[in-house]
C-alpha positions, -999 to +999 in steps of 0.1 A: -046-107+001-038-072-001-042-046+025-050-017+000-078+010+007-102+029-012-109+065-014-140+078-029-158+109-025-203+108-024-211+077-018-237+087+009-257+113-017-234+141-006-198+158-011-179+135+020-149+112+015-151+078+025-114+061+031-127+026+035-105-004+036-105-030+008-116-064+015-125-063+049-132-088+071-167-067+074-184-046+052-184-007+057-214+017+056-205+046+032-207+081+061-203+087+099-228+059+109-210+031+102-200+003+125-166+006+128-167+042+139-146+063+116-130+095+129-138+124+111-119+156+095-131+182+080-112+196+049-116+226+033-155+224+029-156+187+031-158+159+060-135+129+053-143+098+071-115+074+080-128+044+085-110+019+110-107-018+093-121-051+115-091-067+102-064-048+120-042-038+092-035+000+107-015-015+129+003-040+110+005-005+088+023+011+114+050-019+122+058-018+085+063+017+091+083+016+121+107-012+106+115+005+074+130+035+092 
């Protein structure tokens, strides 16, 4: 199963971007609110919300990362 994630912007009725993981070991609530709290930036005139995955695949993100160097 791949570790990919999504990117889509108004899914909560409003300009924010969501960066949700993909297949999930939970499912993620579209905005700030959601379980797994997300950190937030704000970008030009827009929020983007970062969700974190229950899965744990940022880290095994960041080994890839640190190998390949």
């Amino acid at each position: 199963m791949g570790h990919n994630w999504i990117v889509e912007q108004g899914l909560a009725g409003n300009n924010d971007v969501d960066v949700m993981p993909v297949n999930d070991l939970r499912e993620h609530i579209p905005g700030v609110h959601c379980p797994c709290k997300p950190t937030v930036e704000i970008v030009g005139a827009n929020l983007v919300i970062i969700h974190n995955s229950w899965d744990g695949r940022e880290l095994i993100e960041q080994i890839e990362e640190w190998l390949c160097q």
